[in-house]
N, CA, C and O atoms as a Tinker XYZ file with bonds, in Angstrom:
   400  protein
     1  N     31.808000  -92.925000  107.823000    73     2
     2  CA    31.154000  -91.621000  107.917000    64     1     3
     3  C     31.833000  -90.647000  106.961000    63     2     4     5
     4  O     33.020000  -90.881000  106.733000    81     3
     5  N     31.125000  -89.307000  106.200000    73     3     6
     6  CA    31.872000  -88.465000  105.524000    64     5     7
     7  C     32.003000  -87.540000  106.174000    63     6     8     9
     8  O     31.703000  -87.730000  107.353000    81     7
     9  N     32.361000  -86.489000  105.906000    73     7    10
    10  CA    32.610000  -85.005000  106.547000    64     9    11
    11  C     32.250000  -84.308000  105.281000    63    10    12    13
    12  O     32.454000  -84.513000  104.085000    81    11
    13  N     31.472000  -83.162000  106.186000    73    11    14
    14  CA    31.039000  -82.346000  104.853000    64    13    15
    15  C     31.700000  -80.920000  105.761000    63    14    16    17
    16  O     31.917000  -81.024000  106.969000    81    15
    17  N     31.882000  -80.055000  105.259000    73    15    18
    18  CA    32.225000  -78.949000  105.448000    64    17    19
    19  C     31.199000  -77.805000  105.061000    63    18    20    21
    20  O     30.882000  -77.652000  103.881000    81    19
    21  N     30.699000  -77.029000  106.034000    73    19    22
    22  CA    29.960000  -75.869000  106.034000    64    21    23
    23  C     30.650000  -75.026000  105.044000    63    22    24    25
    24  O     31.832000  -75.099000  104.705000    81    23
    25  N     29.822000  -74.289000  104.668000    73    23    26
    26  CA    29.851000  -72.704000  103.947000    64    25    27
    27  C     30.410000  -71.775000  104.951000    63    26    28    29
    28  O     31.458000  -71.210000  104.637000    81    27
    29  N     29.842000  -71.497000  106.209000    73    27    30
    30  CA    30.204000  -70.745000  106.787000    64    29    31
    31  C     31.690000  -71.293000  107.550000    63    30    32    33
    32  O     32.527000  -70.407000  107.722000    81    31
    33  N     32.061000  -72.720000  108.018000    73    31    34
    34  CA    33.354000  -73.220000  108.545000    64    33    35
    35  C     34.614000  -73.098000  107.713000    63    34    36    37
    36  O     35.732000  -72.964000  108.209000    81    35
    37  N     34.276000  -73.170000  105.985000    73    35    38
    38  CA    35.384000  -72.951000  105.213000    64    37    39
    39  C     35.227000  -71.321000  104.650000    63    38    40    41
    40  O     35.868000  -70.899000  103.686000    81    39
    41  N     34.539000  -70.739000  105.208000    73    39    42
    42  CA    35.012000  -69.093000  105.459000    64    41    43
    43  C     35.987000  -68.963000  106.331000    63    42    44    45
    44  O     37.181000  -68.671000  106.265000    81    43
    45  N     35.214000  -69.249000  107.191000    73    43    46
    46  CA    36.509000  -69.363000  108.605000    64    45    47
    47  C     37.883000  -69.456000  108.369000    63    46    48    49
    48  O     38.812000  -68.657000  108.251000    81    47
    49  N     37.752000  -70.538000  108.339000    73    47    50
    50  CA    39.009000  -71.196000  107.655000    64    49    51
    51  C     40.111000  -70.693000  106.918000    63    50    52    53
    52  O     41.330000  -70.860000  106.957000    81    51
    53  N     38.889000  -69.665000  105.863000    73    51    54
    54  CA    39.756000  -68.796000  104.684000    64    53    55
    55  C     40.506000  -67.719000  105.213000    63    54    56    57
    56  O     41.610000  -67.336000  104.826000    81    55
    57  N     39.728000  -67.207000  106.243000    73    55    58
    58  CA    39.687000  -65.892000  107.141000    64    57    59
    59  C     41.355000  -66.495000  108.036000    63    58    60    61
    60  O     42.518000  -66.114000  107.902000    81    59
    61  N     40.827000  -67.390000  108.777000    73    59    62
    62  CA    41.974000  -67.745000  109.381000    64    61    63
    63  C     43.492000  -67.813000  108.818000    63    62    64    65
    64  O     44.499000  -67.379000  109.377000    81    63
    65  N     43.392000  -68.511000  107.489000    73    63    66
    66  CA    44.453000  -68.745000  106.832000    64    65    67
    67  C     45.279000  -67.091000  105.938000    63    66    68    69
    68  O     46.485000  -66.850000  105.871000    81    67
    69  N     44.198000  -66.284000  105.413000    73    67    70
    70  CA    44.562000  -64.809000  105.419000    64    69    71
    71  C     45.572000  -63.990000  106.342000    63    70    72    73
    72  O     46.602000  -63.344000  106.146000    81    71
    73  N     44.640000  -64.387000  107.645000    73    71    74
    74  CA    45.351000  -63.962000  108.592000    64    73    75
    75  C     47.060000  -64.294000  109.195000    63    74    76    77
    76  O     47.874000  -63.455000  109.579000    81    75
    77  N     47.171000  -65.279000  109.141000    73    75    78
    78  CA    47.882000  -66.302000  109.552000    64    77    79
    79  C     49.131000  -65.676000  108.661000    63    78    80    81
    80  O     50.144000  -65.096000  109.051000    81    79
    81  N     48.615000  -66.057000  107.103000    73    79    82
    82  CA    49.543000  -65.872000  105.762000    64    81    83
    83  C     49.897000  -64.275000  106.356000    63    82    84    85
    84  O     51.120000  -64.206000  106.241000    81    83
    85  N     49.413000  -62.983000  106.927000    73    83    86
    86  CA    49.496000  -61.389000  106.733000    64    85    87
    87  C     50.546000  -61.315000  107.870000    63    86    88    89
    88  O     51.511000  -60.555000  107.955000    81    87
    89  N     50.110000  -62.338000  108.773000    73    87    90
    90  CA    50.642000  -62.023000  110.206000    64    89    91
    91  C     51.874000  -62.988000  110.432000    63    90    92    93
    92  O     52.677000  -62.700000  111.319000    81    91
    93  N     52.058000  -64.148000  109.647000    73    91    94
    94  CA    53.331000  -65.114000  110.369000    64    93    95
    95  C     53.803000  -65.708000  109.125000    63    94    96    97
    96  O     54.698000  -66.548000  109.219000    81    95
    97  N     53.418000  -65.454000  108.155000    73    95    98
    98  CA    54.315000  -65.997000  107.352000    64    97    99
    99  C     53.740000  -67.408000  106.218000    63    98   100   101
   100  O     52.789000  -67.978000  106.751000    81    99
   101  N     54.065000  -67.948000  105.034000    73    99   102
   102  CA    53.090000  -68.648000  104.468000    64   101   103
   103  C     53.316000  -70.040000  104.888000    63   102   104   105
   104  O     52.478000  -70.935000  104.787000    81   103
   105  N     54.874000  -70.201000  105.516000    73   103   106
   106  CA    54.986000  -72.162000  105.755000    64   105   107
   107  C     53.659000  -71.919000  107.665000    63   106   108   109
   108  O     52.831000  -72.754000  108.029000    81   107
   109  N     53.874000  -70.992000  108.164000    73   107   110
   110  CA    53.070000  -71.367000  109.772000    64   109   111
   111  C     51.619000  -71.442000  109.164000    63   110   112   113
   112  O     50.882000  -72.386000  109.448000    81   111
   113  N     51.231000  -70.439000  108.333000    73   111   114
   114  CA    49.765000  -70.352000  107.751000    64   113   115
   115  C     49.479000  -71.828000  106.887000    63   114   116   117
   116  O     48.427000  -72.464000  106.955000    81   115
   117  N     50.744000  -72.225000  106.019000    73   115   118
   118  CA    49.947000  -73.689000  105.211000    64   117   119
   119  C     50.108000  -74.906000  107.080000    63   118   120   121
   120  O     49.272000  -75.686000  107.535000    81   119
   121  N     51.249000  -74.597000  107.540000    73   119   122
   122  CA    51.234000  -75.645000  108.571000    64   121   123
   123  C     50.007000  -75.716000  109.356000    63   122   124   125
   124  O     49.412000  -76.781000  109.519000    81   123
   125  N     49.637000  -74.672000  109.817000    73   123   126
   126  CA    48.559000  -74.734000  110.913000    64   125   127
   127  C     46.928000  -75.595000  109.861000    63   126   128   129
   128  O     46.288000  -76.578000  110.233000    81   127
   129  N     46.674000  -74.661000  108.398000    73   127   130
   130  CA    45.971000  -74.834000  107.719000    64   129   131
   131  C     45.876000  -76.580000  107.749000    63   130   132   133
   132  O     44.861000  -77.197000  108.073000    81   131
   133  N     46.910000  -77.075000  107.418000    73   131   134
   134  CA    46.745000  -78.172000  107.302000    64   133   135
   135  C     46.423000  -79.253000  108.587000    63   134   136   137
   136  O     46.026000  -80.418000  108.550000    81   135
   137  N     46.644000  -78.684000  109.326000    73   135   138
   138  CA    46.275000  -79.319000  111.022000    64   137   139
   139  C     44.722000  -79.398000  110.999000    63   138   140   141
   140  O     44.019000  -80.398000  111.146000    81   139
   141  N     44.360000  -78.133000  110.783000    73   139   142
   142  CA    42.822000  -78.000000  111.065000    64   141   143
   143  C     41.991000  -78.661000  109.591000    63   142   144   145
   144  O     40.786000  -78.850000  109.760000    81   143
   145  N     42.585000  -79.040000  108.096000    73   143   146
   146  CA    41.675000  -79.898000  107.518000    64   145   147
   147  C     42.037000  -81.218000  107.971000    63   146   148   149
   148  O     41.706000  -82.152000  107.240000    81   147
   149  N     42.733000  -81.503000  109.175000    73   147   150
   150  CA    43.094000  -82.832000  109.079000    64   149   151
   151  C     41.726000  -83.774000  110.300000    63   150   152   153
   152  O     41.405000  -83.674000  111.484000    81   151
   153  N     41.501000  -84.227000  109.668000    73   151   154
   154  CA    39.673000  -84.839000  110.040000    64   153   155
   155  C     39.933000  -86.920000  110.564000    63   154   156   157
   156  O     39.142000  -87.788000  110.934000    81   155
   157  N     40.863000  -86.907000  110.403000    73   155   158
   158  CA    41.153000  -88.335000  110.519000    64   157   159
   159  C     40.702000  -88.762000  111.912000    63   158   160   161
   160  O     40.411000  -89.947000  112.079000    81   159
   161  N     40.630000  -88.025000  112.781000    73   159   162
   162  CA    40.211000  -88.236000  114.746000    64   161   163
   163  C     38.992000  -88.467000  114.583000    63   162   164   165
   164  O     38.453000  -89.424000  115.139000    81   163
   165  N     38.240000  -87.501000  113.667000    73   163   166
   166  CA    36.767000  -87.029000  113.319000    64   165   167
   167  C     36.369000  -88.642000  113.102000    63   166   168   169
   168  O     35.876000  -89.503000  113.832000    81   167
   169  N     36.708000  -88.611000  112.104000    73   167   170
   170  CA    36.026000  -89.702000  111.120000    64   169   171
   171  C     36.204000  -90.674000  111.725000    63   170   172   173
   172  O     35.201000  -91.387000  111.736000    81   171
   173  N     37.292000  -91.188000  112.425000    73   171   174
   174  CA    37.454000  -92.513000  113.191000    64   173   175
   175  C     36.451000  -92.353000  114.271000    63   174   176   177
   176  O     35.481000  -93.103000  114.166000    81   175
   177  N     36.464000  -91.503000  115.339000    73   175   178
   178  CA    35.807000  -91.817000  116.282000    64   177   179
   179  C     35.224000  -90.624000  116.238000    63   178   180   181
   180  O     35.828000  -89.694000  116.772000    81   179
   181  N     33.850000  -90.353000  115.561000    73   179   182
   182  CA    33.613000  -89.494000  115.781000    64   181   183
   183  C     32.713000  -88.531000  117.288000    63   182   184   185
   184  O     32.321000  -87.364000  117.276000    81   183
   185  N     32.624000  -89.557000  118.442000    73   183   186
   186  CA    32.374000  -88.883000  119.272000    64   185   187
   187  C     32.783000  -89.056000  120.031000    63   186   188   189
   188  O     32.287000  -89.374000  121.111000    81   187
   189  N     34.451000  -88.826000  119.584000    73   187   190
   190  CA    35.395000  -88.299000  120.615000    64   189   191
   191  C     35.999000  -86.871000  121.106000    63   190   192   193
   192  O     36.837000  -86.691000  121.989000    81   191
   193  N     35.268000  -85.791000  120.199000    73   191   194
   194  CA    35.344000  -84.769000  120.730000    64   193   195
   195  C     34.389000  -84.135000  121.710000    63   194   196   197
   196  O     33.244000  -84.583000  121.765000    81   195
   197  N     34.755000  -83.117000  122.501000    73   195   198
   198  CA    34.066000  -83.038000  123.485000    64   197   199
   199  C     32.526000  -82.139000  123.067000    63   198   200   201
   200  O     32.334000  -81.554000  122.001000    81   199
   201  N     31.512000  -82.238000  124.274000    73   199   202
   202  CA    30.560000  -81.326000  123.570000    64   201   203
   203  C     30.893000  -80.083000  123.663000    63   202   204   205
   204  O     31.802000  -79.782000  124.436000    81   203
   205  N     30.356000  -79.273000  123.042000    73   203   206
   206  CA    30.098000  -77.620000  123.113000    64   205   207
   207  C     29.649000  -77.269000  124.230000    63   206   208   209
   208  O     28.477000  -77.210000  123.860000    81   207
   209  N     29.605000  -76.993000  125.264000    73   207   210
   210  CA    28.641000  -76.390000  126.010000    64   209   211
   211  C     28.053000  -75.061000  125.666000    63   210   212   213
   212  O     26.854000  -74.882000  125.878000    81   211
   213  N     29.024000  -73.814000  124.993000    73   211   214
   214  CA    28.694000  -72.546000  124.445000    64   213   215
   215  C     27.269000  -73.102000  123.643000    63   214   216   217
   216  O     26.284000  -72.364000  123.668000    81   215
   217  N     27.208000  -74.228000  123.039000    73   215   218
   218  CA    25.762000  -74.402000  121.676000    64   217   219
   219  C     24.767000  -75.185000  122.234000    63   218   220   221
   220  O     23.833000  -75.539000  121.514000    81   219
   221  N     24.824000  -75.624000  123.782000    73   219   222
   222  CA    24.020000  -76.496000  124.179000    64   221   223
   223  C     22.338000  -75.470000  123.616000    63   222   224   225
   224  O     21.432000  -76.118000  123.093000    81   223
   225  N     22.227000  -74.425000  123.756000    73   223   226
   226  CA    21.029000  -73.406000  123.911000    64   225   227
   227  C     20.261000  -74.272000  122.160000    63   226   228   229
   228  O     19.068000  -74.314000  121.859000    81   227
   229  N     21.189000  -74.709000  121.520000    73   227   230
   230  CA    20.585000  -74.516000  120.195000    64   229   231
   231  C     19.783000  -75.848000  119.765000    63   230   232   233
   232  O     19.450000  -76.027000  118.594000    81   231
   233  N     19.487000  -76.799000  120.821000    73   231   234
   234  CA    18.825000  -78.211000  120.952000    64   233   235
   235  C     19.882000  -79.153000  120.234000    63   234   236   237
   236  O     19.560000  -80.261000  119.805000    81   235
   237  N     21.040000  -78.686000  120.143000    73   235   238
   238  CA    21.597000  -80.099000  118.872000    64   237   239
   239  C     22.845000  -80.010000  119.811000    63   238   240   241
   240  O     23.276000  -79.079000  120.491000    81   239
   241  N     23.346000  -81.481000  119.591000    73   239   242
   242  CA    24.776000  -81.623000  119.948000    64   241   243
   243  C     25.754000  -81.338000  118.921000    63   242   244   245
   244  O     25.760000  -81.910000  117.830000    81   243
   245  N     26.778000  -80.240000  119.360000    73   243   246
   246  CA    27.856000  -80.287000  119.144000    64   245   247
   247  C     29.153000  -80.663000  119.503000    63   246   248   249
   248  O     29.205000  -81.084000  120.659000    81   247
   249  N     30.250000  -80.654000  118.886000    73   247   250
   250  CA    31.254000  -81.443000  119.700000    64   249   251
   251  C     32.378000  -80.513000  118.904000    63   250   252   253
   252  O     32.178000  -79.784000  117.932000    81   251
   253  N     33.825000  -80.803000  119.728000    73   251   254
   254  CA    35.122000  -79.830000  119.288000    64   253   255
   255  C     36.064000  -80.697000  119.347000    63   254   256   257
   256  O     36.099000  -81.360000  120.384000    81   255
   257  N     37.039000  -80.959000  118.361000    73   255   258
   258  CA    38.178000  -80.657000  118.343000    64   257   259
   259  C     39.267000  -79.947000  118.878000    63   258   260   261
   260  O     39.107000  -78.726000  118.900000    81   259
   261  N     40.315000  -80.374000  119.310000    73   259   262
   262  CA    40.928000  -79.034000  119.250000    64   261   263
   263  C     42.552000  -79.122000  118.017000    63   262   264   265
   264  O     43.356000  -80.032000  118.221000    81   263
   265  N     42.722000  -78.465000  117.262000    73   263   266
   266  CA    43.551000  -78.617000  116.299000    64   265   267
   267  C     44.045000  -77.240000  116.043000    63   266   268   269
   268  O     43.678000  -76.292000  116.737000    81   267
   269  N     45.108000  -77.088000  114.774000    73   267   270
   270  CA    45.926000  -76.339000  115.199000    64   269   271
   271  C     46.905000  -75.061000  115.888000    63   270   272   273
   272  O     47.052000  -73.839000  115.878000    81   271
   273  N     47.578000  -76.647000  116.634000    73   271   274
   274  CA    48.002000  -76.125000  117.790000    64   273   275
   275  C     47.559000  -75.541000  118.801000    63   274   276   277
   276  O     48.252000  -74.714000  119.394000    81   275
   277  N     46.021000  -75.933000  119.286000    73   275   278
   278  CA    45.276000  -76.017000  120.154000    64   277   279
   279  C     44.769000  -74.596000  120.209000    63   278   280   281
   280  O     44.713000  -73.939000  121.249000    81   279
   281  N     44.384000  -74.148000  118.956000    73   279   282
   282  CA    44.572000  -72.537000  119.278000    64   281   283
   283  C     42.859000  -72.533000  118.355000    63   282   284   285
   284  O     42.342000  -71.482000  117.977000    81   283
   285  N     42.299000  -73.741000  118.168000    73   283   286
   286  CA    41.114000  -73.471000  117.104000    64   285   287
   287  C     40.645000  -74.644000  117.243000    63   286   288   289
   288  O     41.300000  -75.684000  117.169000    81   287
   289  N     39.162000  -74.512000  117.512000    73   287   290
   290  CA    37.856000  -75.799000  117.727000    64   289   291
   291  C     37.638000  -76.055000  116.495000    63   290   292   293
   292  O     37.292000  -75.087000  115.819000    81   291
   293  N     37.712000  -76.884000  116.065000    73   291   294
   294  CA    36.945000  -77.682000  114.761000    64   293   295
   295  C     35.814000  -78.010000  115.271000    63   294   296   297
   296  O     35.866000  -79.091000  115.858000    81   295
   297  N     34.333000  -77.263000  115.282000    73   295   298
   298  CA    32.835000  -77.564000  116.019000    64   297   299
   299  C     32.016000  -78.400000  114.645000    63   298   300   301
   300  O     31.743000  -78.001000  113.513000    81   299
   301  N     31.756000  -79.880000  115.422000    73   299   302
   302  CA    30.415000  -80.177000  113.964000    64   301   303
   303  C     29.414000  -80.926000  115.082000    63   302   304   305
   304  O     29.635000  -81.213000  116.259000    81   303
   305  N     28.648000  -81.055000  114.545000    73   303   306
   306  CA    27.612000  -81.953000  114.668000    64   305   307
   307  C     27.490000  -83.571000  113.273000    63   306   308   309
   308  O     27.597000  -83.657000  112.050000    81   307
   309  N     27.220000  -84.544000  114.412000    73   307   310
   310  CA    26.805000  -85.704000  113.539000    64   309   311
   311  C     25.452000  -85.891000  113.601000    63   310   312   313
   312  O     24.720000  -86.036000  114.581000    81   311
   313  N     25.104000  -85.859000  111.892000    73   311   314
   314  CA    23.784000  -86.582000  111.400000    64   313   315
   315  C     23.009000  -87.782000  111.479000    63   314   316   317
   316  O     21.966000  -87.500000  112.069000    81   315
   317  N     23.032000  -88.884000  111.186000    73   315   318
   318  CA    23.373000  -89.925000  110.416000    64   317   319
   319  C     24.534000  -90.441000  109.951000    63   318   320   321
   320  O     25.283000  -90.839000  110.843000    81   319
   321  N     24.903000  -90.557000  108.900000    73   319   322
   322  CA    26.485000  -90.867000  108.785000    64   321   323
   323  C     27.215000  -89.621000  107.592000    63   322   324   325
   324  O     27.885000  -89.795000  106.575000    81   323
   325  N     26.758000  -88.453000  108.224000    73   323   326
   326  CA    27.239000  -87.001000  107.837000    64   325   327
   327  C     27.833000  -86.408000  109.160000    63   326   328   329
   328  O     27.064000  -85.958000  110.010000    81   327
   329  N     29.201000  -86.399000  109.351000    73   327   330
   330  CA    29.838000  -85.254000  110.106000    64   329   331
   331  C     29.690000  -83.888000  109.364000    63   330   332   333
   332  O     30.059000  -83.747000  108.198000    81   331
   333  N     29.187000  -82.995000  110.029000    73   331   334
   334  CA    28.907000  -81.587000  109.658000    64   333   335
   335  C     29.675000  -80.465000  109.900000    63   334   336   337
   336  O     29.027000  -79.589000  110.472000    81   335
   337  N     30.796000  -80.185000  109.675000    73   335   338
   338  CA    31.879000  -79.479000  110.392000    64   337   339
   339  C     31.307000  -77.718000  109.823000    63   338   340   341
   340  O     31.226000  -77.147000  108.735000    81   339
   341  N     30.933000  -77.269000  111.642000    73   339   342
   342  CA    30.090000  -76.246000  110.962000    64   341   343
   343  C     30.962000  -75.122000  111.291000    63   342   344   345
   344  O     30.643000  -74.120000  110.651000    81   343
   345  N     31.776000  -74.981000  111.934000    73   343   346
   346  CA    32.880000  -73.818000  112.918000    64   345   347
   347  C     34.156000  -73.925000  112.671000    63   346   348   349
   348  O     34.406000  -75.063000  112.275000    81   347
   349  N     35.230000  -73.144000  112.733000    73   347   350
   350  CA    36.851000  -72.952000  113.237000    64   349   351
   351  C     36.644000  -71.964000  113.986000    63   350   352   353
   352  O     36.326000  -70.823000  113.649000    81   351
   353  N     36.844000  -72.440000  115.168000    73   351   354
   354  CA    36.795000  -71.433000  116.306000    64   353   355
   355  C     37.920000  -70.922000  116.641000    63   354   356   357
   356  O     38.645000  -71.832000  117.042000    81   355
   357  N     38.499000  -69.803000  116.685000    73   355   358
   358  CA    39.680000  -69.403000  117.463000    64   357   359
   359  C     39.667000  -69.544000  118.697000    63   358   360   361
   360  O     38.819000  -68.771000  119.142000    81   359
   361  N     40.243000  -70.227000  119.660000    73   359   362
   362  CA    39.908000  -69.901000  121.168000    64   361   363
   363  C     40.664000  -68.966000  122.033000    63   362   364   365
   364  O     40.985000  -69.089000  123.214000    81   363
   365  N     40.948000  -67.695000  120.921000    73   363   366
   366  CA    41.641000  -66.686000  121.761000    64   365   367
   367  C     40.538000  -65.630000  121.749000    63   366   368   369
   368  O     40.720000  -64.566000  122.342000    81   367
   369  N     39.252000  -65.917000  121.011000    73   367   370
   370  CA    37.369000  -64.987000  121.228000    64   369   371
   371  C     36.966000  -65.388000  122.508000    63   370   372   373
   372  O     37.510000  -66.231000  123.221000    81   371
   373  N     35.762000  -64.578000  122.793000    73   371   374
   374  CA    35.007000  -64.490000  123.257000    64   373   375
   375  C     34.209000  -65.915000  122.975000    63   374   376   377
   376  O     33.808000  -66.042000  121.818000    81   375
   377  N     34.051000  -66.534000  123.497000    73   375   378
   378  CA    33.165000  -67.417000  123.554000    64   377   379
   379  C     31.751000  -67.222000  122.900000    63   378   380   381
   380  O     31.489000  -67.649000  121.775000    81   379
   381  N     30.670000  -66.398000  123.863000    73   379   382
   382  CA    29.872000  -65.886000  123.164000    64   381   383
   383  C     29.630000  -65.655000  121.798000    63   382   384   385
   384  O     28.529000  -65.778000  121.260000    81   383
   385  N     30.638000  -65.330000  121.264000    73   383   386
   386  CA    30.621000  -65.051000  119.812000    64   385   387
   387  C     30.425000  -66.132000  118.882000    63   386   388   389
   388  O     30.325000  -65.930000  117.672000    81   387
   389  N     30.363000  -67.317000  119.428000    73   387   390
   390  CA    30.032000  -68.518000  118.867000    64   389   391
   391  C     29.170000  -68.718000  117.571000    63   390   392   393
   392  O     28.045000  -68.272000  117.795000    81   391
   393  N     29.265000  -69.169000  116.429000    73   391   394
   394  CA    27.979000  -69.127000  115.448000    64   393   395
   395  C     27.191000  -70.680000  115.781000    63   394   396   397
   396  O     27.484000  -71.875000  115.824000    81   395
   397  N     26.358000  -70.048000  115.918000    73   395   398
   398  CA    25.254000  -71.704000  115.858000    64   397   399
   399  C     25.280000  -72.022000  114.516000    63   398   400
   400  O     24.683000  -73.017000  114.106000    81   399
């Protein structure tokens, strides 16, 4: 299977890592960074993360991760043999705030 990465998930991402770099410093910001591109769970099994329930509303299955340092959902959906990694969720939000 490949992994493709969203437009909107590697915003995230960017956003996250900004933050991270402003607020803690650049080795916690590349460390964490590198937790969350790390896709190897993904790709092996990919439906071993759990579903979304927040995205059930949107007819498609999603599924999460949880990576670095349990502080951020890696959310995708599988295609065919396309993992779609569409989210980095912080899980210190609102839930709600979820992007479909």
């Amino acid at each position: 299977m490949k992994i493709f990465w969203t437009e909107p998930a590697l915003d995230e991402l960017l956003d996250i890592y900004q933050f991270l770099l402003d607020n803690a410093g650049i080795s916690i910001a590349k460390s964490i960074i590198d937790d969350i591109l790390n896709t190897d769970q993904i790709e092996a099994f990919p439906e071993s993360g759990t579903i979304e329930a927040n995205l059930k509303k949107t007819g498609k299955e999603y599924r999460y991760i949880l990576r670095g340092h349990k502080r951020y959902k890696i959310i995708y959906r599988i295609e065919g043999n396309i993992i779609y990694i569409t989210d980095v969720f912080d899980c210190r939000k609102d839930p709600s705030s979820m992007k479909a």
